[in-house]
C-alpha positions in Angstrom: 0.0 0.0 0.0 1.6 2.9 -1.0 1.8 6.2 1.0 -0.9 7.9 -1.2 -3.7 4.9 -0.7 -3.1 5.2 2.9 -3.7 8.7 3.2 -6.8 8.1 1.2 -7.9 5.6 2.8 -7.8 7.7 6.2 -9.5 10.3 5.0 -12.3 8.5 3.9 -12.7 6.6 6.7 -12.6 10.1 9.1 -15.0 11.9 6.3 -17.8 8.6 6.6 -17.2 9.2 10.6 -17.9 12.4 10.9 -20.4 12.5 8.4 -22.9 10.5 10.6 -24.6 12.8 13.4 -23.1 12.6 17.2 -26.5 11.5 18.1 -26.2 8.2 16.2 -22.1 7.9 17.3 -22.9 8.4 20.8 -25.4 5.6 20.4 -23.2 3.4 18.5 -20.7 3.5 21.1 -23.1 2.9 24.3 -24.4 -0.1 22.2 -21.0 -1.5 21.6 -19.9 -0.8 25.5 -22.7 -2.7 26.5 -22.3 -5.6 24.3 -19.0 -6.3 25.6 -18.1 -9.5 27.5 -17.7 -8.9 32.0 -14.7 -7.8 32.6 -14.1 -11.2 34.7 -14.9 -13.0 32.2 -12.6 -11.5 29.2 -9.8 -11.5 31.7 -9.9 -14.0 33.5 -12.2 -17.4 31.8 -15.7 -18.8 32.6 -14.4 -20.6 35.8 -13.6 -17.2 37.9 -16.9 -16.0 36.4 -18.8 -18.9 37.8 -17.6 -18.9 41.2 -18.4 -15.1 41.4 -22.1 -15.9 40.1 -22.1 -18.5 42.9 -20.6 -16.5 45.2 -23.3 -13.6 44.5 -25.9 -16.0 44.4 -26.1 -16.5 48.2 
């Protein structure tokens, strides 16, 4: 990739970003936060997760 496609390519991709309102980012990027995985559980594996469901269970 050349130095000119790159530059391009960045451009694009900021003009598409900040062509959509910041409304519709903003909600984009609260949708994607919640969507993620516990913390405990990307981290760490299902096993710690379990025993802290257990654990918060009683």
């Amino acid at each position: 990739m050349s130095t000119n496609d790159y530059i391009k390519y960045i451009t694009q991709t900021f003009v598409q970003h900040y062509s959509v309102p910041k409304s519709e980012r903003k909600q984009k990027r609260i949708q994607k936060k919640e969507e993620k995985p516990p913390f405990l559980l990307n981290w760490f594996g299902l096993l710690p997760y379990a025993f802290l469901m257990l654990l918060k269970r009683k």
